[in-house]
C-alpha positions as semicolon CSV with decimal commas, in nm:
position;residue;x (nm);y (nm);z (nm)
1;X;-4,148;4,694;7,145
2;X;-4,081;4,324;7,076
3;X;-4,189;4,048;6,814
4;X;-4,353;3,758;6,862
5;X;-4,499;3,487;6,692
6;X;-4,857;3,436;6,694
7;X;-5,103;3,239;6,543
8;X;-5,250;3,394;6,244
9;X;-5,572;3,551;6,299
10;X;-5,542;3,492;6,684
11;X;-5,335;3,797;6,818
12;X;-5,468;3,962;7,111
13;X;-5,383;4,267;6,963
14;X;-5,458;4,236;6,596
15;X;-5,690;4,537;6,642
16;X;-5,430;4,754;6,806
17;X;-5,183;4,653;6,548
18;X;-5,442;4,777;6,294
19;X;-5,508;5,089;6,469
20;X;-5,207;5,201;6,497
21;X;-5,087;5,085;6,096
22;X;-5,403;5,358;6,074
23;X;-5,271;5,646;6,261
24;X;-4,906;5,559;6,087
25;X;-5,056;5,608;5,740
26;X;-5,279;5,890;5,877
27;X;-4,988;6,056;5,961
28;X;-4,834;6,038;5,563
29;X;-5,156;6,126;5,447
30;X;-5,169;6,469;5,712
31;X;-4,789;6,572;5,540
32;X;-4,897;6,461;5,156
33;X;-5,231;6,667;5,131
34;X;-5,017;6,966;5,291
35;X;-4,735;6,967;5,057
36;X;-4,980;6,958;4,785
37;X;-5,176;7,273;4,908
38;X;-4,845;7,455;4,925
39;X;-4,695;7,364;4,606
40;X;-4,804;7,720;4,493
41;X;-4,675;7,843;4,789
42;X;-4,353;7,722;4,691
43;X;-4,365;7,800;4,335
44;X;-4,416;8,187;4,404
45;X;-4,159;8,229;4,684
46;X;-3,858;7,991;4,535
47;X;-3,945;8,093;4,181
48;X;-3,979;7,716;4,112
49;X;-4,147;7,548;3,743
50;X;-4,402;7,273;3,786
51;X;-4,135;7,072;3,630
52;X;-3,914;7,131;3,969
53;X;-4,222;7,119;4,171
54;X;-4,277;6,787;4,019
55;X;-3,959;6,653;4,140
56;X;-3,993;6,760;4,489
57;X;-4,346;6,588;4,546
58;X;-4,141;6,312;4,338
59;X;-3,943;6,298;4,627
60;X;-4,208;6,234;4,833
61;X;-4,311;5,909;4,643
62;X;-3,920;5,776;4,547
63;X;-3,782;5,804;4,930
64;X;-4,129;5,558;4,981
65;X;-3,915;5,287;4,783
66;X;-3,630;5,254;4,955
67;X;-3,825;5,249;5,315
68;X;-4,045;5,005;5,195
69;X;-3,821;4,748;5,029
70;X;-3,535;4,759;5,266
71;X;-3,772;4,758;5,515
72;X;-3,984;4,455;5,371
73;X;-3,670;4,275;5,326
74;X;-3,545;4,290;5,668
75;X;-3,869;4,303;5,874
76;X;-3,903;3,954;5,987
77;X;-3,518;3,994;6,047
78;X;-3,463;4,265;6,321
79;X;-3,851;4,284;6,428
80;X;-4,104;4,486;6,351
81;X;-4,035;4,752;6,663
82;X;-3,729;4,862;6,525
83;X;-3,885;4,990;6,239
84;X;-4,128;5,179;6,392
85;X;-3,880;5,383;6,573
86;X;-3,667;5,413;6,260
87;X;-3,966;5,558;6,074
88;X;-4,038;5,804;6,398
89;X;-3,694;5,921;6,358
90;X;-3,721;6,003;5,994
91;X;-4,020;6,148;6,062
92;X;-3,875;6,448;6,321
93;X;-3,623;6,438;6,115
94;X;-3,762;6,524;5,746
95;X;-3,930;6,806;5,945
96;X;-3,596;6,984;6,034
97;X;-3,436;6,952;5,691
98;X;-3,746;7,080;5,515
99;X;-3,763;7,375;5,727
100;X;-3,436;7,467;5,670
101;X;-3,545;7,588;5,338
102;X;-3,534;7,968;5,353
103;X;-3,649;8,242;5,075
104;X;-3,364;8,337;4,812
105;X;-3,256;8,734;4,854
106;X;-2,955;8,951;4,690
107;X;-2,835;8,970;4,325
108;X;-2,921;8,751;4,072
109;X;-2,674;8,573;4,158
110;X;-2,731;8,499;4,526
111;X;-3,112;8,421;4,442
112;X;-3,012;8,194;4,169
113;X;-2,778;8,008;4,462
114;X;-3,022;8,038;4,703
115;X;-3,298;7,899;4,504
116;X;-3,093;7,581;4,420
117;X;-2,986;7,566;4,837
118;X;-3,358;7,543;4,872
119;X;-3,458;7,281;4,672
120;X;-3,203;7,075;4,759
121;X;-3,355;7,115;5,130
122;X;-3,727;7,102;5,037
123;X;-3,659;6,770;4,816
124;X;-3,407;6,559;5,058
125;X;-3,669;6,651;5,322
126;X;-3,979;6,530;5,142
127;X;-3,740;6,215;5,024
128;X;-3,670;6,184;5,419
129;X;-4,034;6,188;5,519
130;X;-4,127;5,948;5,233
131;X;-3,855;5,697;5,359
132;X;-4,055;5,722;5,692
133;X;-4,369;5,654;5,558
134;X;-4,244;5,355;5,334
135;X;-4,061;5,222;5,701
136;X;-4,408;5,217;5,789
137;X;-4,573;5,056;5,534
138;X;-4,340;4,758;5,547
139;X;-4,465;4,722;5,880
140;X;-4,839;4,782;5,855
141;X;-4,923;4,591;5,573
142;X;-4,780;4,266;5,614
143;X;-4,908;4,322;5,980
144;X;-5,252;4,334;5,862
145;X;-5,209;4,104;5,627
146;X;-5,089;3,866;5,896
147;X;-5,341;3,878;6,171
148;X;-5,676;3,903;5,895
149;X;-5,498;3,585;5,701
150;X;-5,908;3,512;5,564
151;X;-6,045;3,869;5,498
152;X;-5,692;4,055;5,371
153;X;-5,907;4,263;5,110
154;X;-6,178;4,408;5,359
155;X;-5,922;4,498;5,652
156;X;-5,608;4,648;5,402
157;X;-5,888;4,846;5,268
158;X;-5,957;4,965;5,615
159;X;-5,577;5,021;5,677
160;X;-5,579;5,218;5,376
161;X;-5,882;5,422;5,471
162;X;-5,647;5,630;5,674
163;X;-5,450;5,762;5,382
164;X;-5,765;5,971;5,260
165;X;-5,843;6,039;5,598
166;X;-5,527;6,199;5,643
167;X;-5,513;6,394;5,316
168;X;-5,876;6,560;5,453
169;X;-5,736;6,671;5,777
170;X;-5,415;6,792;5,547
171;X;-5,611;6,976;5,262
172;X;-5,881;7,086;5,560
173;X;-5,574;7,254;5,745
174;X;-5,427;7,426;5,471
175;X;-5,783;7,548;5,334
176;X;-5,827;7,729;5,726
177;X;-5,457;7,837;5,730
178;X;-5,355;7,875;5,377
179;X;-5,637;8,033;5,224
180;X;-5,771;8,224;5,511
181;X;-5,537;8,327;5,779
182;X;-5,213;8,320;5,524
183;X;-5,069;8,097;5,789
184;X;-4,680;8,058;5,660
185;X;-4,635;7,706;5,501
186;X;-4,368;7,585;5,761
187;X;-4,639;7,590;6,063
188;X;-4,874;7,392;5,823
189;X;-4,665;7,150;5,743
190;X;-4,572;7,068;6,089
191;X;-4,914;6,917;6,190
192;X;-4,822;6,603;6,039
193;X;-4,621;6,545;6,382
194;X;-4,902;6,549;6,562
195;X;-5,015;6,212;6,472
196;X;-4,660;6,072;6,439
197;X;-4,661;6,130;6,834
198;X;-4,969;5,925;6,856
199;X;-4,885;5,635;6,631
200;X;-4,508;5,601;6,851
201;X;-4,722;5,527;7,110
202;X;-4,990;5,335;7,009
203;X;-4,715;5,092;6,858
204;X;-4,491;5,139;7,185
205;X;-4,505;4,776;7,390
206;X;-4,691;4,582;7,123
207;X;-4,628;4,256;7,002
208;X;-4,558;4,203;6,698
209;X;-4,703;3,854;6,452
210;X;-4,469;3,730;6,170
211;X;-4,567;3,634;5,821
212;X;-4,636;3,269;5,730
213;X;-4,342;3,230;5,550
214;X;-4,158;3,363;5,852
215;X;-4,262;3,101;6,073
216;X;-4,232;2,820;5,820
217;X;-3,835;2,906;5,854
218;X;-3,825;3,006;5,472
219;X;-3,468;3,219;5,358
220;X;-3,514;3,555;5,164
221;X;-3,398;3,393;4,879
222;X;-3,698;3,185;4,916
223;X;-3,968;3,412;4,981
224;X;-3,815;3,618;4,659
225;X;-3,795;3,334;4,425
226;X;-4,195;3,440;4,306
227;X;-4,032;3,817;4,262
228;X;-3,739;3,641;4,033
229;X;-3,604;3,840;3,775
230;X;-3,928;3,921;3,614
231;X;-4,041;4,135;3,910
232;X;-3,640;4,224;3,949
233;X;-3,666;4,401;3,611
234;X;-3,989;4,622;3,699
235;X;-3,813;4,729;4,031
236;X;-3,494;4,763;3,909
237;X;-3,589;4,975;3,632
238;X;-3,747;5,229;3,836
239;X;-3,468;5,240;4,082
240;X;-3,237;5,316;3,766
241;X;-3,440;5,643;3,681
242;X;-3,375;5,738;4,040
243;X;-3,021;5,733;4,064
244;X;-2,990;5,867;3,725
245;X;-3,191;6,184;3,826
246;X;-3,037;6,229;4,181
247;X;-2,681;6,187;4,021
248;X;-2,724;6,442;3,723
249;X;-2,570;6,698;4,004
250;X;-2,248;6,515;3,981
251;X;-2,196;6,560;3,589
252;X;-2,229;6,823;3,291
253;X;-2,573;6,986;3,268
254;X;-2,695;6,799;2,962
255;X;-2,428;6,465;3,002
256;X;-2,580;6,163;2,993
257;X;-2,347;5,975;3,194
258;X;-2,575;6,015;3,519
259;X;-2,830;5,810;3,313
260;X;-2,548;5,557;3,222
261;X;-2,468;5,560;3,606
262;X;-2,824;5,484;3,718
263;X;-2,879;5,210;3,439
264;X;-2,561;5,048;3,580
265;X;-2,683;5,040;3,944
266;X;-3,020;4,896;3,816
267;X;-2,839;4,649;3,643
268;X;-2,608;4,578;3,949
269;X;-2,923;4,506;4,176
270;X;-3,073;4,281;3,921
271;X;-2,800;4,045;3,902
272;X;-2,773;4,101;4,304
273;X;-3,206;3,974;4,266
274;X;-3,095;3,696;4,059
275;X;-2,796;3,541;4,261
276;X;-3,061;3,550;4,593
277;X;-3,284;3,370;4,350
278;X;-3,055;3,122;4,201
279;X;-3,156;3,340;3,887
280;X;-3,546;3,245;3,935
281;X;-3,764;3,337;3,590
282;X;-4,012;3,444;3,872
283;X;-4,384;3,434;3,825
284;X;-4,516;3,582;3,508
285;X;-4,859;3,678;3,714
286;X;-4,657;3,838;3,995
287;X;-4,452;4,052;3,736
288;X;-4,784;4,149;3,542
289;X;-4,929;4,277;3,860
290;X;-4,634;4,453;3,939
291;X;-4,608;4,645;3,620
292;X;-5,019;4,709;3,654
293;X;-4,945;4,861;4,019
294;X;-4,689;5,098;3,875
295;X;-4,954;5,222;3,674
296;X;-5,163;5,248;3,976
297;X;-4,891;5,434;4,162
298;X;-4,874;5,714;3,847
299;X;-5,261;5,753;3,827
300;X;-5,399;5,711;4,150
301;X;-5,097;5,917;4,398
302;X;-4,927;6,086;4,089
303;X;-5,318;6,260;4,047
304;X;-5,290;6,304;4,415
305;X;-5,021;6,550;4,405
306;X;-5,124;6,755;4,174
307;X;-5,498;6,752;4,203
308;X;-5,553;7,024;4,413
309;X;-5,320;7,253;4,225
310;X;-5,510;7,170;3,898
311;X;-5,854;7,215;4,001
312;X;-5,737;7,518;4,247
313;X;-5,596;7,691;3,895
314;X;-5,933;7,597;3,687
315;X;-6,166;7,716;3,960
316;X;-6,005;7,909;4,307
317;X;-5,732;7,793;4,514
318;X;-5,981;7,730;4,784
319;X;-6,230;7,562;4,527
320;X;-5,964;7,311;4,487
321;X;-5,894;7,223;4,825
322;X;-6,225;7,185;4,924
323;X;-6,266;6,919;4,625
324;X;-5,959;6,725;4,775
325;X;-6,122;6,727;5,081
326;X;-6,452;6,626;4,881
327;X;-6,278;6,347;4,708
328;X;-6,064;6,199;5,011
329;X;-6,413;6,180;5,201
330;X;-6,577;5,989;4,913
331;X;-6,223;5,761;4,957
332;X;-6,274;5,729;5,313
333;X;-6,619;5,587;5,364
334;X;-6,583;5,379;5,043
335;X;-6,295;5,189;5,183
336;X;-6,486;5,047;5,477
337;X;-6,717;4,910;5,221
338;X;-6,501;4,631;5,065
339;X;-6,615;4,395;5,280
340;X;-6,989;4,429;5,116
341;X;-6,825;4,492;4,768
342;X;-6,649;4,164;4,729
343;X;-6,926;3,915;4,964
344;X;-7,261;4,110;4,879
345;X;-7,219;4,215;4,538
346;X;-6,982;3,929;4,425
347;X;-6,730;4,055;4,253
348;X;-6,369;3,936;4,292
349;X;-6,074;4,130;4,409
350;X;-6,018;4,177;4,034
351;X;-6,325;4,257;3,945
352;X;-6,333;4,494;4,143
353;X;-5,981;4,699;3,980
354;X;-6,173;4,655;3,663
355;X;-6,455;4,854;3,786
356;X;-6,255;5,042;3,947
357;X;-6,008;5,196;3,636
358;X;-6,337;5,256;3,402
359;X;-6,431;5,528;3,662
360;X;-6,117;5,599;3,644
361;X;-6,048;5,688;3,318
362;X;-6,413;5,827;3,308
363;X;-6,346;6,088;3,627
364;X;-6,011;6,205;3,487
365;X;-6,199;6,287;3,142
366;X;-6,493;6,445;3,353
367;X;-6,248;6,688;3,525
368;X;-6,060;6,797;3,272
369;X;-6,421;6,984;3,125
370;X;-6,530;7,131;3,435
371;X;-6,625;7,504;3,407
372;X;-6,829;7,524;3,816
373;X;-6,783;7,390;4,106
374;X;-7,089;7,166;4,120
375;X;-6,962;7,007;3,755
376;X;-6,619;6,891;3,933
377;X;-6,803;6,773;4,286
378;X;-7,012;6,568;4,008
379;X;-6,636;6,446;3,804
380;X;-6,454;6,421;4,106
381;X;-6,728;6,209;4,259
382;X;-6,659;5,971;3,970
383;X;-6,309;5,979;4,006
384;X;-6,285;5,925;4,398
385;X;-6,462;5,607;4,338
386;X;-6,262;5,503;4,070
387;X;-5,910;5,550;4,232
388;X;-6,070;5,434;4,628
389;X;-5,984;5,050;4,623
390;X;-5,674;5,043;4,371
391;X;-5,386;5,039;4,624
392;X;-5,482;4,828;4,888
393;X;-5,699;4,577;4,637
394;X;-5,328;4,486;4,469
395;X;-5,178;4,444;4,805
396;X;-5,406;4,214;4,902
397;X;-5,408;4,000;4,508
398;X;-5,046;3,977;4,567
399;X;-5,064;3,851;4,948
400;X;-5,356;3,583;4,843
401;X;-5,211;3,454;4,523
402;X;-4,821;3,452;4,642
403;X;-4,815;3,370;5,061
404;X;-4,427;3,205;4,972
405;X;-4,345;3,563;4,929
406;X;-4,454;3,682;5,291
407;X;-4,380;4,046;5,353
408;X;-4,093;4,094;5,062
409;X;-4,329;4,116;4,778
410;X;-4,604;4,322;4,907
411;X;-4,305;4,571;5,022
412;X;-4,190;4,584;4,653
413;X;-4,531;4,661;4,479
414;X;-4,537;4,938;4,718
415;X;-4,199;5,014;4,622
416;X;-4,293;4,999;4,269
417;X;-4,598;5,209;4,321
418;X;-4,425;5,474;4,492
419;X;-4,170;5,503;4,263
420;X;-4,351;5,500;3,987
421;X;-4,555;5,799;4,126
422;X;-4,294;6,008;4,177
423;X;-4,092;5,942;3,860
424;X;-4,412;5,896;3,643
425;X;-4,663;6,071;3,800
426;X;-4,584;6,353;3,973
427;X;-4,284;6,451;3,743
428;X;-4,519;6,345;3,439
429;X;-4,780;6,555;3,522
430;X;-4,574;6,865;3,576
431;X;-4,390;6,856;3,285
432;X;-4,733;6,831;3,072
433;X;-4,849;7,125;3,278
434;X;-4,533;7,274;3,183
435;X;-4,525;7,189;2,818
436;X;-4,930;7,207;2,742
437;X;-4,968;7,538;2,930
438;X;-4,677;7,680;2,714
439;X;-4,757;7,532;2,406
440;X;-5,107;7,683;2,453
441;X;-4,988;8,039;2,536
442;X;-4,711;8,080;2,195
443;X;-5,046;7,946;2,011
444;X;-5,246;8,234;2,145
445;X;-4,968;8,510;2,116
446;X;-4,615;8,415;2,071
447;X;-4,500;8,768;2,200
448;X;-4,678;8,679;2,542
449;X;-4,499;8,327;2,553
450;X;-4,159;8,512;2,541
451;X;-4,237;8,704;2,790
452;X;-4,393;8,506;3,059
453;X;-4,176;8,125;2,948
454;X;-4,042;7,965;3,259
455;X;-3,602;8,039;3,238
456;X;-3,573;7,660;3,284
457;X;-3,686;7,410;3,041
458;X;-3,876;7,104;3,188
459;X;-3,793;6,718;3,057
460;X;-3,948;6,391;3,147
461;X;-3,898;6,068;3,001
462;X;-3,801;6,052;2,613
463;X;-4,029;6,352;2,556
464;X;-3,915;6,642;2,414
465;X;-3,815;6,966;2,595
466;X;-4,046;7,190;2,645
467;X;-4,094;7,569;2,842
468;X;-4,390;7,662;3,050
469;X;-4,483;7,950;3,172
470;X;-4,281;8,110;3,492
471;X;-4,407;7,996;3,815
472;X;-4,318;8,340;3,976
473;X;-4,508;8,531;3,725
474;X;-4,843;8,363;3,689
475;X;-4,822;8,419;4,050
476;X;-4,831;8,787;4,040
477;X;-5,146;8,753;3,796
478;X;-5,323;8,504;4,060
479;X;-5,303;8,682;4,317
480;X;-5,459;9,018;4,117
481;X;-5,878;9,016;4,159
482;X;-6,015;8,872;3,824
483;X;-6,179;9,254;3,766
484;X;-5,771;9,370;3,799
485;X;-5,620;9,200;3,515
486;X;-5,541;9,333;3,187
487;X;-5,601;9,108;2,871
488;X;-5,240;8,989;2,882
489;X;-5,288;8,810;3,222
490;X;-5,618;8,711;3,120
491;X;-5,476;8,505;2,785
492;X;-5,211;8,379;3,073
493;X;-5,427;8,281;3,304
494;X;-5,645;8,090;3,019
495;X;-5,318;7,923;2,854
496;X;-5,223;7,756;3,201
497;X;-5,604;7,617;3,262
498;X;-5,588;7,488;2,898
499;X;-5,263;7,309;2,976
500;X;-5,443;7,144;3,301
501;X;-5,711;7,040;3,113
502;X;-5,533;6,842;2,842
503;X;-5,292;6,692;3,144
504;X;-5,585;6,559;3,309
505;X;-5,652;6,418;2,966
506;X;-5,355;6,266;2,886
507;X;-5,378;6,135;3,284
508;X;-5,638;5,934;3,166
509;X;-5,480;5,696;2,948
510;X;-5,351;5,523;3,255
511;X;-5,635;5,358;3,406
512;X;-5,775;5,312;3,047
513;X;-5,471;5,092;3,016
514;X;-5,547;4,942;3,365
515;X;-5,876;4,808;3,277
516;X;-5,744;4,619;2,988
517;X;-5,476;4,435;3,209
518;X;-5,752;4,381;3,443
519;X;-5,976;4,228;3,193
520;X;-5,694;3,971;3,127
521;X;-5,658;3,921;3,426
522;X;-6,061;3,813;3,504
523;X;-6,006;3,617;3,171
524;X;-5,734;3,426;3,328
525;X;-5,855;3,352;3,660
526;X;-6,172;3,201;3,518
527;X;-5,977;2,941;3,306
528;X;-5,807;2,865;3,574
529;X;-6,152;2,769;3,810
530;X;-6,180;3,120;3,947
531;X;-5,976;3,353;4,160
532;X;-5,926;3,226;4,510
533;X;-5,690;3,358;4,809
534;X;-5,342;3,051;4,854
535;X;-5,192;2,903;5,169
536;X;-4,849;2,761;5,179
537;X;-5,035;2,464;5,214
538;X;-5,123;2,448;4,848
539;X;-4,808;2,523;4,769
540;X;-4,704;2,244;4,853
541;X;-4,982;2,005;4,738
542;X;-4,815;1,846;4,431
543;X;-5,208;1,822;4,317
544;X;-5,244;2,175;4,262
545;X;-5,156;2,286;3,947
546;X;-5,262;2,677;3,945
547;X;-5,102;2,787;4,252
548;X;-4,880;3,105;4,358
549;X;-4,682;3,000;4,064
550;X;-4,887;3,051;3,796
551;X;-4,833;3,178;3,438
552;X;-4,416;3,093;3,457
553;X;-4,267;3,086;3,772
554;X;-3,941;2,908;3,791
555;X;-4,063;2,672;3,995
556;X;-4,348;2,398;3,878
């Protein structure tokens, strides 16, 4: 594999390039959809909460960070190639380390040690596998982005078709072998290697294009001086939460130092942001949109993870994979529709995120009061089309409005995203399973709550601690025929729907918040003349005023 320079727009191979970005994200999508089938899976044989649970598919969004932004950084550096094969090798290797989770047997003891043996595996080997897939993205998008320089919305939002794509051949898999043929989870998650093999070689010998500010010569410190330490501080902040949950091993259970350890890093790597910069303000507009995609990353993948879990518990397991399937196809075939979105119908890239976070919030709301299958095909309908053009849609705002930045700051929103889904999202949404399902069971009979409470109490955030109801025990009712169980496991049963339903709620006050940023946003842009896509050339015309610079940037 080598890189080249080409002409934007011009490669020979800007279709291959795209094709295989596809089959790279396909790939993600394949092992995300199957770890979120077998999250129950998980849950009965480890004896795990939804509070741990929620930290392992955390993993899966936090390891995304640090492939993406190291690899954004450096891309233009080393070459794309190297990458590539650097993302293959995580790959194969995530695979080996997850499997080496085994089930916990013996005393108390020994199943209490073997428990915490196996999530130690199951997390560093979804954080593995999410490193690969952010290695991947720091490839494929500016890649895209690259060769399509004058239709970056349409074609990322074909990129990012294969992430839905993916998740349907993922959830479709584990409805066949899961719910059918009780195929053991370790064989199911091992078809995500399939197309790994194929994207390795449909990226093996290809060219590779740089970014415009590549080939204009620019240093990082350039390309990060729209990033500043506005965007710094979003970034930084997440990475902070990171270190101080992975390093709460090191300490006291309950010391806070591991926080204190992780706000110190954070603060480390923002003065690291501001010496590249020469201590740039950075652009207010870039740091707005990051913040706004961190929401994204919470609603749209955070929702993701835990999806079919919910609607498998309000409905049947295989109810709620055939919804994710459901929803990723509505995803799918919406994303090659951008194109006719944004030319035919006329609305702007941020119109279109407006739209998109009303159906949103509207979906999420929908779902959480769905009693039959045809009521959630209706919600989740709603809700497919509200989360289809969110992730792509800000990669390509932040590659028009800010082309100084080249591949760096496209790399961090995804960053941002990522980490934000699995700090925010996933582990938010767990421990409101956790603290609404328990909080609705001691309402209904506190003698039942004591008896079925999760050992382990779940935290997130500033909230306050809160028990759910044990993963291994809720189990044992799901797996009894609904004609089997005794009142008990029907109050149970009913307590951990209830607590679903008012997640799914709370879920909701995400994209609500999204659609007011957006609003600004549409507000701002048509002061300003109207949204429009930036060259470096206007950059540099002293005659533009509103440029990638706008609302603050360091630079005038």
């Amino acid at each position: 594999m080598t890189s080249a320079t080409m002409t934007a727009g011009a490669a020979p191979n800007a279709h291959r390039l795209l094709w295989a970005g596809f089959t790279a994200i396909l790939a993600a999508g394949v092992g995300f959809a199957i770890r979120g089938g077998i999250l129950d899976n998980w849950g009965r044989e480890f004896g795990f909460t939804n509070a741990q649970l929620g930290v392992i598919g955390g993993a899966g969004f936090t390891g995304f960070c640090f492939g993406i932004i190291i690899g954004g950084v450096i891309a233009d550096k080393i070459g794309y190639g190297k990458l590539v094969v650097a993302a293959f090798a995580f790959h194969v290797l995530s695979a080996f380390v997850t499997f080496a989770a085994v089930t916990p047997t013996g005393d108390a003891a020994a199943i209490a040690a073997g428990q915490a043996t196996a999530f130690n595996f199951l997390f560093w080997g979804t954080f593995i596998f999410a490193i690969a897939n952010g290695t991947l993205e720091a490839v494929a998008n500016p890649l895209v982005a690259t060769v399509f320089p004058n239709d970056r919305t349409h074609y990322l939002n074909i990129l990012h078709a294969s992430w839905p794509a993916g998740m349907i051949i993922g959830a479709a898999a584990g409805w066949v072998l899961d719910d059918m043929f009780n195929v053991p989870w370790k064989y199911q998650l091992a078809l995500f290697l399939l197309p790994t093999v194929v994207y390795g070689l449909m990226f093996l010998g290809q060219a590779m294009p740089k970014s415009e500010a590549s080939k204009q010569g620019l240093s990082l410190g350039e390309m990060l001086k729209d990033v500043g330490l506005l965007g710094g501080l979003v970034v930084c902040y997440l990475l902070s939460l990171f270190f101080g949950d992975v390093l709460k091993p090191l300490f006291a259970e309950g010391s806070p130092m591991a926080g204190y350890v992780g706000y110190g890093i954070g603060g480390a790597l923002l003065i690291a942001v501001g010496v590249i910069t020469k201590f740039s303000l950075g652009s207010f507009l870039l740091f707005v949109l990051f913040v706004t995609h961190a929401l994204v990353g919470a609603v749209e993948l955070g929702t993701d993870g835990w999806i079919q879990n919910i609607t498998g518990n309000i409905l049947t397991s295989q109810e709620g994979k055939i919804l994710f399937v459901f929803t990723s196809a509505v995803m799918f075939a919406l994303r090659f529709c951008a194109h006719f979105i944004e030319k035919q119908m006329g609305l702007s890239p941020v119109g279109i995120l407006l739209v998109c976070s009303i159906l949103a919030f509207i979906g999420l709301n929908l779902t959480s009061r769905v009693d039959s299958f045809t009521m959630a095909l209706l919600a989740l309908t709603v809700y497919g089309f509200g989360k289809t053009f969110f992730w792509p849609t800000m990669l390509a705002v932040t590659s028009d409005r800010f082309p100084r930045t080249g591949a760096v700051a496209i790399s961090i929103m995804g960053g941002i995203g990522m980490l934000s889904a699995g700090l925010m999202g996933s582990q938010g949404l767990g421990y409101a399973k956790d603290r609404f399902a328990g909080e609705a069971l001691k309402a209904e009979k506190p003698a039942l709550f004591e008896e079925y409470q999760a050992s382990k109490e779940s935290t997130f955030l500033f909230f306050p601690a809160a028990k759910g109801i044990d993963g291994q025990k809720l189990g044992a009712i799901q797996e009894k025929k609904p004609d089997q169980r005794t009142e008990d496991d029907k109050i149970v049963v009913a307590a951990s729907i209830s607590g679903d339903r008012k997640t799914l709620v709370a879920d909701s006050a995400i994209p609500a918040t999204m659609a007011a940023i957006y609003l600004c946003l549409m507000i701002y842009f048509k002061s300003i003349g109207g949204y429009r896509p930036l060259t470096l050339k206007d950059l540099s015309s002293k005659d533009n005023v509103h440029t990638g610079t706008d609302l603050g940037t360091a630079e005038s």
